[in-house]
N, C-alpha and C positions, 0 to 999 in steps of 0.2 A: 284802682285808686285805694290808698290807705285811708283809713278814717282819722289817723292819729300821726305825726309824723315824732313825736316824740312823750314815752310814758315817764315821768318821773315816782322812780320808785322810793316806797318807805316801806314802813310796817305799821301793822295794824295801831297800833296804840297810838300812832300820831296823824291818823286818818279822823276829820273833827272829831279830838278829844272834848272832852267835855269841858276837865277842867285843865285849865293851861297853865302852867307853874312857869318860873323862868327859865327851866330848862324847857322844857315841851315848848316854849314861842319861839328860844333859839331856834329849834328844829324846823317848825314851822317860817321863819322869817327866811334861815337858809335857801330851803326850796321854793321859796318864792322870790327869792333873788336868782334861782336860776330860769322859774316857772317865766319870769317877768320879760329875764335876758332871750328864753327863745322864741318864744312869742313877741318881742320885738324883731325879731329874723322873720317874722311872716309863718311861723310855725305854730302847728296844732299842735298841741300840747294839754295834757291830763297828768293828776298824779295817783296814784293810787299804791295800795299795800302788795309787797312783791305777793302774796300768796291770797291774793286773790281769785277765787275761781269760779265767777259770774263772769271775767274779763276772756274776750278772745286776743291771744296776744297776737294772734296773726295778723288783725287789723292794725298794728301799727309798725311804724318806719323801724323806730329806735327803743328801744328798754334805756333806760340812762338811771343806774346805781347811784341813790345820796344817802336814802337814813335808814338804811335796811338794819337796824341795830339789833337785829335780834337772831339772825344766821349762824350765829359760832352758838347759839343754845339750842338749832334745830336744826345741825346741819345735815343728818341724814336728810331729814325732809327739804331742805336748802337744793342738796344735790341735786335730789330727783329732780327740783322745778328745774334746776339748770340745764339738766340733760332734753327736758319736754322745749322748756322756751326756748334755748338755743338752735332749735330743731325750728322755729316757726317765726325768729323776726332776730334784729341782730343787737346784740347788747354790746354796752360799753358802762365797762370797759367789757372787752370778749370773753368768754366765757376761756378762753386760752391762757387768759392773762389775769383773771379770777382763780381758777385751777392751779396756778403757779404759784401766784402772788400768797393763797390762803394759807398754805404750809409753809413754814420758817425756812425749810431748806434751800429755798428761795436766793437765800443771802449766800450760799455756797456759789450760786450759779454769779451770782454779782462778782464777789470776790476772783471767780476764775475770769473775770470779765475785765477786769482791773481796777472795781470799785474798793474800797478799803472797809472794809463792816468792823463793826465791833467783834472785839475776840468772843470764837463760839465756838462750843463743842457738844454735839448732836449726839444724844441718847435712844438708839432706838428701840422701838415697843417689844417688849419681853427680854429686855436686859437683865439679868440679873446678878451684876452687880451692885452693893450697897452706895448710898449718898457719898459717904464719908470714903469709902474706897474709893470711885470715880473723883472726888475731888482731891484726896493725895496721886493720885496718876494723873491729875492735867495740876498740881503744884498750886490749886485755886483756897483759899482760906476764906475769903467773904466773896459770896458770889449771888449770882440768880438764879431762877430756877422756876422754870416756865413751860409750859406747853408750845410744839412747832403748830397747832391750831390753836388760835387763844385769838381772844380780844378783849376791849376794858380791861385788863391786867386780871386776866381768870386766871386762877393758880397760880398765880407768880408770887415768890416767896424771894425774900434777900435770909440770905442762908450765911451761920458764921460757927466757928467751934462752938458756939455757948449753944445754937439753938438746932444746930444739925442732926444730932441724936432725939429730937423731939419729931423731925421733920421725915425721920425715913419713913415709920408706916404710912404718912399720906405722898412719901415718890415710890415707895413700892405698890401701892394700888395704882396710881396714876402710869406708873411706866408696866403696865399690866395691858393697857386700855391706848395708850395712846405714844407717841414719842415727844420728850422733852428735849430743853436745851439748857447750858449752861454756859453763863456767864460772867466772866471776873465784874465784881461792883464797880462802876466805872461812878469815880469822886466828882468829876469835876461837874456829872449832871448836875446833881445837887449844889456842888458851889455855882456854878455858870446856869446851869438850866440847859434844855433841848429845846432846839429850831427845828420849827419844822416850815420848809418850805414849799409856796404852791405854785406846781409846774402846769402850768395850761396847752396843749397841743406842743407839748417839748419844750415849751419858753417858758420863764419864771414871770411871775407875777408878782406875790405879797409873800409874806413871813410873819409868823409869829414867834415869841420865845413862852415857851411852857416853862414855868417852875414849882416844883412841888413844893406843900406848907413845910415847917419846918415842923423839924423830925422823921418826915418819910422821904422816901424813894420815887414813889410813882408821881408823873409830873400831873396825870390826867385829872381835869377837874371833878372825875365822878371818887378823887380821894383827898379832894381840897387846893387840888393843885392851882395854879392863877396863870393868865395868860395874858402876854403884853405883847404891843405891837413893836415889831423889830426892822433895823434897816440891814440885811446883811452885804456882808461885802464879797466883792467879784469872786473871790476861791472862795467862797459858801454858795454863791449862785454858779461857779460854772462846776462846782462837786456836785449839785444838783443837777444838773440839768444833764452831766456826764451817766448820773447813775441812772435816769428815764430812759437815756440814750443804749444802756445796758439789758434791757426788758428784753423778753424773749420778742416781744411785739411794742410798737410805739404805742403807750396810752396816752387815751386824748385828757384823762388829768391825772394827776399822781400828788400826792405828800409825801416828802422825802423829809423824814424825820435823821437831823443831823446830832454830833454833838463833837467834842473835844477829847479823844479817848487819855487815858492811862500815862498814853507814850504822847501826849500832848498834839495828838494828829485827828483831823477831821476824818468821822468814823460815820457809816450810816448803821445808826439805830433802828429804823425800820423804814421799809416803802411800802408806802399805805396807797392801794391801787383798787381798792373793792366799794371803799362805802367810809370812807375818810370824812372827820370832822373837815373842813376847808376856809371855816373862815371868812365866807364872803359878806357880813357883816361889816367887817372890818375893813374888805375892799373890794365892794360889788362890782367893780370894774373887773373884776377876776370873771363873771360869770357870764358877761359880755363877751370876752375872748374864749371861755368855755361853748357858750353858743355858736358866736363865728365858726369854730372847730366843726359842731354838728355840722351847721349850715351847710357847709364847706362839702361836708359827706354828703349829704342828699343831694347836692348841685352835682358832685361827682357821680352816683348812683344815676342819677338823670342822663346823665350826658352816656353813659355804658350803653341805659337803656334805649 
C-alpha cells in the first residue's frame, strides 16, 4: 500500500510562505483547487516542494506537476530529480512528455504532425553565424528571439534593424551555451491578444485571453500582461484539442496557447505540458475533470493489479 495516492507538486517558495502577496495566493488558491478536486475522488493527497529530500517518493501513487516555477533556473539539478523520481513512482505529466515538451523543438514534431505552429526557425548551440546575418537568410526584419529552454519570457528579446546591432553580444554568448529560436513578430498578438486553452484528459475545458499592457509584447502577467475570461469557438477548441492529440503521449492536462498568425491562420504559440499557469480560479470545474482523469488511472492501475 501507498501512503499517498497523489503529491501535488510546487517549489519551495510557495510551501507556507510567510508572506502572501496576490501573486503567491493565486498559487496557493490553484493547487487547492486541485488539492480539494482529488480528495473529493477519495484520494490521499499532499503537496509539497519538487526537491524535497526528507520525502520518499516511492510512497506515493502519483507526482502531479502544478507550480514547480523555478525548473528552467535549476534545470541541471531539475533533471537529475527526474531521472531519480521517475525511476520510483509515475509522474504526470511523464517524465516522456516533460523531456519533449521542455525544448522548443517540440513544435517541429507538432508541425510534422499536421498542427500549424507559429513560423520558426531553430539556431542551434554553437552557431556561429551573426543575429543580423541569420535574419537576412530567413527574410525576417522584426522578430523574436528566445531560448528552445526558456520560461516566464527568459531571454526573449523582440529584435528590429534599430536594436539588432545592440543585441548580437548577448545572442553570441547565449547561442555559446544553449539553442535559440527565431521568430517573425506575430502583430496580431498584441492587436487580438493569445488564448490559451485548457485541455483536461484530451477535452477542452475553459479559456483565457492574455493581453499584454500597451507597449510590450509579452502577454505574461509577470510583464503587466492582463488576463480575461474568453468563450472560444468550435475551430479554437477542436485546433486544441487536435494539437493534445499530436503529443508524443496523451497528457492528462495541457495549455495550448493559440493565436491568429501573420497569414491570418490559427497558429500554436506554445504547449504548455510541464507546470502551466491553468487557471482554475476561473473555472474550478476544470480541476474536477482533472482529478476524474487521476482517479480513472489508479482505478485502471488497480484492476492490472
Amino acid at each position: 500500500m501507498k501512503k499517498y495516492d497523489v503529491i501535488i507538486l510546487t517549489d519551495k517558495r510557495y510551501v507556507n510562505p510567510i508572506e502572501i502577496n496576490p501573486y503567491t495566493k493565486n498559487v496557493l488558491d490553484e493547487d487547492n483547487y486541485v488539492k480539494i478536486a482529488l480528495e473529493n475522488q477519495g484520494l490521499k493527497v499532499n503537496r509539497l516542494s519538487w526537491d524535497d529530500a526528507s520525502f520518499d517518493w516511492s510512497t506515493t501513487r502519483y507526482v502531479l506537476f502544478r507550480t514547480t516555477w523555478d525548473y528552467f533556473d535549476r534545470f541541471s539539478e531539475f533533471s537529475e530529480w527526474l531521472n531519480k523520481v521517475s525511476q520510483q513512482t509515475i509522474l504526470l505529466n511523464s517524465e516522456r512528455i516533460i523531456r519533449w515538451n521542455i525544448d522548443k523543438h517540440y513544435l517541429q514534431d507538432l508541425q510534422q504532425n499536421g498542427v500549424h505552429i507559429c513560423e520558426s526557425y531553430f539556431i542551434e548551440q554553437g552557431t556561429t553565424q551573426s543575429l543580423k546575418e541569420l535574419s537576412n537568410q530567413f527574410g525576417l526584419k522584426e522578430f523574436v528571439l528566445k531560448p528552445c529552454i526558456s520560461g516566464a519570457a527568459r531571454h526573449t528579446y523582440k529584435t528590429n534593424p534599430e536594436n539588432i546591432e545592440t543585441l548580437e553580444a548577448v545572442f553570441s554568448e547565449l547561442i555559446t551555451e544553449e539553442a535559440m529560436i527565431l521568430q517573425p513578430f506575430q502583430y496580431n498578438i498584441v492587436k487580438k491578444g493569445e488564448i490559451s486553452l485548457m485541455v483536461m484528459n484530451g477535452k477542452f475545458t475553459h479559456a483565457v485571453l492574455k493581453i499584454a499592457k500597451s507597449g510590450d509584447f509579452r502577454v505574461q502577467d509577470d510583464f503587466g500582461g492582463s488576463v480575461h475570461s474568453y468563450s472560444p469557438t468550435q475551430e479554437e477548441i477542436d485546433f486544441a484539442e487536435n494539437a493534445v492529440k499530436a503529443c508524443i503521449d496523451l497528457p492528462i492536462y495541457a495549455r495550448v496557447d493559440i493565436f491568429t498568425d501573420n497569414n491570418d491562420k490559427l497558429a500554436i504559440a506554445e504547449l504548455e505540458l510541464i507546470e502551466p499557469e491553468l487557471w482554475f480560479r476561473k473555472h474550478p470545474a476544470a480541476a474536477d475533470e482533472l482529478a476524474k482523469g487521476i482517479k480513472q488511472l489508479i482505478n485502471k492501475d488497480e484492476k492490472v493489479i
